[in-house]
N, C-alpha and C positions, 0 to 999 in steps of 0.2 A: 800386027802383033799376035800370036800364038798365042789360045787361052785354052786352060784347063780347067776340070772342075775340082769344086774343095767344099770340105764344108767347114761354114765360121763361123767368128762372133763378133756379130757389125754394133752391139751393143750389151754390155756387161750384166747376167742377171742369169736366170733360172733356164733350166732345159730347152725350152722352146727359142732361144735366142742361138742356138746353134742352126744353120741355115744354110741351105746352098749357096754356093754363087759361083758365079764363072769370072774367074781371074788371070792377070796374066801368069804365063808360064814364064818359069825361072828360067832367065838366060845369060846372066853372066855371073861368069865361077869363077869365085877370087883362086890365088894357084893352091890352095889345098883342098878344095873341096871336088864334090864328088853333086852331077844331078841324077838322083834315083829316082825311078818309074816307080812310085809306093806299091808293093804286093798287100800287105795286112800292117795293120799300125795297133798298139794296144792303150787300154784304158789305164790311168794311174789318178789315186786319188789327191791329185793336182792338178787335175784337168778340171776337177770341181772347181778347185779356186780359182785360178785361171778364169775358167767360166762366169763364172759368179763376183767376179771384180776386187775376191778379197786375198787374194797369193801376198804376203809379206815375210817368206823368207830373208827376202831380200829388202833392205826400206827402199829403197828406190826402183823396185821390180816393173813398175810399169810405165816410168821412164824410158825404159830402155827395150820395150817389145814394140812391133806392129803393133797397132791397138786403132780401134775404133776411135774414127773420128767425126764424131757427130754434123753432117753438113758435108763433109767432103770426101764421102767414099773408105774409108779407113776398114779396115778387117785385119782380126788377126787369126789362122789356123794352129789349132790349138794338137798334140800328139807330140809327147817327148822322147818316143821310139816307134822301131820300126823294120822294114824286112823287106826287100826288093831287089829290084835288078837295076845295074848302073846303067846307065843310058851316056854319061860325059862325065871325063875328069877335068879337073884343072892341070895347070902346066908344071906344079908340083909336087903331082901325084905321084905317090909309087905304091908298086902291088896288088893295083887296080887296073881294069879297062873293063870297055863295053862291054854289057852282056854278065858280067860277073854276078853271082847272087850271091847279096850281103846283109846284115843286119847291125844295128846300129842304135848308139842315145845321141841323139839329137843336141843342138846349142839350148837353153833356158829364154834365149833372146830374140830366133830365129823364128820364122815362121815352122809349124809343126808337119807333124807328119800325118792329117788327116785332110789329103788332099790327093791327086793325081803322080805330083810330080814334088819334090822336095830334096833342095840342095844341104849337103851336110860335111858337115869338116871330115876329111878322110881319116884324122889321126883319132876318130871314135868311130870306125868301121875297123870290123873285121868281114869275113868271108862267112857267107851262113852253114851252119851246122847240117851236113850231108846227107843226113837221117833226120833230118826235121824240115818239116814245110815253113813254108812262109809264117804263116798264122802263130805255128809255136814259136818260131823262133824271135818272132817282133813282143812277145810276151816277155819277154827274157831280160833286156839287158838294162834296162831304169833300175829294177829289184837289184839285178844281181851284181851289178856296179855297187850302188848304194851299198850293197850287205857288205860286200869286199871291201869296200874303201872301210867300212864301218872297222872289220872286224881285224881284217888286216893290216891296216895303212895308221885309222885314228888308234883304237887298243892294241895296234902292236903283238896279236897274240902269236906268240910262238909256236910251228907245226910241233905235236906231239908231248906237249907244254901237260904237265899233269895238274889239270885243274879245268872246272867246268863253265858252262855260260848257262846264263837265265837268257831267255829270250821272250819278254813280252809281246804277246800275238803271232803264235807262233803258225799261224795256220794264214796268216795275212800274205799279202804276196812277199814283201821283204822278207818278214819272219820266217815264211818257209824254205825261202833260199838260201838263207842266213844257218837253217839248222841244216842245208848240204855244202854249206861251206866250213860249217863248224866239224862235220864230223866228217868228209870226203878232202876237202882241201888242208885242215889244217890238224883232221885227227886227234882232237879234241874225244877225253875216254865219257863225258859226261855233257849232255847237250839237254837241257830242261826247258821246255818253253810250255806258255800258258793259254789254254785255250779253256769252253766253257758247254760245248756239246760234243756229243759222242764222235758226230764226222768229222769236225775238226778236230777232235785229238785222234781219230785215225788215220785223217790227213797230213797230219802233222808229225805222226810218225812214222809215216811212208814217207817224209821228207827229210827223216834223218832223226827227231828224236829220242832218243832213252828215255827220259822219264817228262809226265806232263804233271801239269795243275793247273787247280780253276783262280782264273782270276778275277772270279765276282768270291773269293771267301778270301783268308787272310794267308797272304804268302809265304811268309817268315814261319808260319808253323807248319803247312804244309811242304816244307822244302827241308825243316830241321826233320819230319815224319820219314824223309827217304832214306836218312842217315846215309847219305854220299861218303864216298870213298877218298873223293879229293871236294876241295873246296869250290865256290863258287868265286869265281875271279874276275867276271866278268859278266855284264848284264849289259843287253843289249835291249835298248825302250823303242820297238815302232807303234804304238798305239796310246794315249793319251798321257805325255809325261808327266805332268805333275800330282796325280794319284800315287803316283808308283815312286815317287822320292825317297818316300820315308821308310817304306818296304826295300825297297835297294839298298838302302843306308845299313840296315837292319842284316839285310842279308850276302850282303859282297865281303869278302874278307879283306882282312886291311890291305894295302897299298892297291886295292883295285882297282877297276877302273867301270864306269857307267858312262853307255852310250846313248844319242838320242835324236833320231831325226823327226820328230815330230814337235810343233812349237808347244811351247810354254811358257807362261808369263811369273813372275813371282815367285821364282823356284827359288826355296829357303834349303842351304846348308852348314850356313852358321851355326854352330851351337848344337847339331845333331852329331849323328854318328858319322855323317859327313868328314865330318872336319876332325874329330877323333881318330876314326880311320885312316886319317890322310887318302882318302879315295880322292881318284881324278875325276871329272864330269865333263865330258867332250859330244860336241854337236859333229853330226854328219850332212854333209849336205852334196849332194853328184854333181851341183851345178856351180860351185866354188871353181874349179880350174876353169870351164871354160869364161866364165864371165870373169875371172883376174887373168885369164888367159895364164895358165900354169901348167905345165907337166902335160902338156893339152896331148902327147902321144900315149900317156898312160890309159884311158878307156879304149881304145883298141888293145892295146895289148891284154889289156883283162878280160875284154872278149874274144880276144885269140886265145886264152888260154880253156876257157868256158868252152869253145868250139872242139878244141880236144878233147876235153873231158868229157862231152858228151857224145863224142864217136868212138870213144871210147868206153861209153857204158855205165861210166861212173857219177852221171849227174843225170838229171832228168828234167823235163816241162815243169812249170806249177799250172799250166794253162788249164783253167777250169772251165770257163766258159765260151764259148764262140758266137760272134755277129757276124754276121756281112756287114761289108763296110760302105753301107750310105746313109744318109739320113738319117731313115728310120731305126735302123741297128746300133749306131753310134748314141743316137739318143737313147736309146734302152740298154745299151751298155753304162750310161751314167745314170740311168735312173737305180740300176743293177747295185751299182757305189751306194750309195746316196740313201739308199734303202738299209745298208747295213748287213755286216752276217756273213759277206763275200768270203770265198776261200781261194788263192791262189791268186790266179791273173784272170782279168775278161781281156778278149783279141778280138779284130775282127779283118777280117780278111773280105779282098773282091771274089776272090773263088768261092765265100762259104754261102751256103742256101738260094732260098729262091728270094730274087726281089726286082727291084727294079736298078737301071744301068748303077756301076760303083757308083759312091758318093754321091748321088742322085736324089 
């Protein structure tokens, strides 16, 4: 049997538990998938949880992964996107073959993309971005999925719609993709998001912003202070939801709508402006269609469409930071998380710096 190397997590807990090992290589491809030679895979701050044994988007999330098993060899490879070259399709493939360079979000279920070799359903591949290397482009498509589905698909917002969005953390990797989806895909005249030092509000508004604010002071008065031209219709939450309730409530104009892919427990809208408002509250989550197996062609097509627009000039990286992809760089890519403060995406690629062999 054919093995490759990966790094994993043969036991659930803190950074030091990601580890090399030599596994087999994936060989049999049900008919939609696609086995890629991994180029560069990126970090999302789900690979913490993941890591760390406590991921419960889903209540039964680790039922249904690879997962360590204590006594019998078990490992799971953890990377929910990625960037490479196809190596095999399955027998229901179309638009693909050998040799093709693609990028891709990965199943929630499947083994990841921080390995040699990783099989992935072709109908969340597109073809990778012309003008971008490996490394940018595997930074790209967990954020920009999520932001799209978010902004697009759950709020509904209409291109050219005169009315503006809050976007909590806005310098984060979603948030920043979120403010070039707001004002390049959907032309939105007002895109407000909130960050809390200098380089992130100038990264943030290199990523599309008009107007920013701190979201360590009070938002409601800071937002009524810009005296906006159109209203605030939509609020978009990736960084800790239930702080930001009662400020949303405060500040969305009635029948709006508040998004939120980050967990929270206890979220009260009873009896606030909530429920006066008639505002909607809707979760986002990227990993919804493939694990109900739904619409499962729709992430390729949203990053086909991302591929255009960025050969076309109109979108750009958030990729901030870069690793090599073995060991030691993956693991300083989560301590990089984990730390706090991050702006954009961490990547890491086998091309980048000096180390020792990929994933090694």
């Amino acid at each position: 049997m054919s093995e490759m190397n990966a790094i994993v997590v043969e036991k659930y807990g803190g950074i030091e538990n990601l580890v090399h090992k030599l596994v087999p290589k994936p060989t049999k491809l049900e008919e939609y998938d696609i086995l890629v030679q991994v180029k560069a895979a990126s970090v999302n701050p789900i690979d913490m949880k993941v890591r760390a044994g406590v991921y419960d988007d889903y209540a039964d999330y680790y039922d249904h992964v690879p997962k360590p098993k204590p006594g019998e060899g078990g490992y799971q490879i953890i990377g929910f996107d990625g960037a490479g070259v196809v190596e095999q399709v399955g027998s229901n493939v179309r638009g693909f073959a050998s040799g093709d360079e693609i990028y891709y979000s990965g199943s929630p279920i499947r083994q990841g993309s921080n390995a040699e070799y990783q099989l992935v359903d072709s109908r969340a591949v597109a073809k990778k971005p012309k003008n971008l290397d490996f490394i940018q482009s595997a930074a790209l498509p967990l954020t920009w999925i999520t932001a799209y589905e978010a902004l697009v698909e759950r709020m509904e917002i209409k291109k050219g719609e005169k009315a503006g969005i809050l976007i909590i953390n806005g310098s984060g990797g979603v948030g920043s993709v979120a403010s070039q989806i707001a004002r390049t895909v959907l032309d939105l005249p007002v895109v407000v998001t909130t960050t809390s030092r200098p380089e992130t509000t100038e990264f943030s508004k290199s990523m599309g912003a008009t107007h920013t604010v701190n979201h360590r002071e009070d938002l409601p008065s800071q937002i009524e202070k810009l005296e906006l031209k159109v209203p605030i219709k939509y609020i978009f939450i990736t960084h800790s939801t239930t702080p930001y309730m009662e400020p949303a409530a405060k500040i969305c104009a009635p029948f709006g709508k508040v998004c939120s892919i980050v967990q929270a427990k206890d979220i009260q809208m009873y009896g606030t402006e909530f429920m006066a408002k008639s505002l909607s509250f809707i979760w986002e989550l990227l990993g919804t269609k493939p694990w109900y197996k739904i619409d499962l062609e729709s992430h390729g097509k949203i990053l086909e469409e991302l591929r255009q627009l960025i050969e076309d000039g109109k979108v750009k990286t958030h990729l901030q930071q870069s690793f090599r992809l073995d060991l030691k760089g993956l693991r300083k890519a989560h301590e990089a998380i984990e730390s706090g403060g991050s702006m954009g995406k961490n990547a890491l690629s086998v091309d980048f710096g000096e180390g020792s062999a990929p994933f090694t």
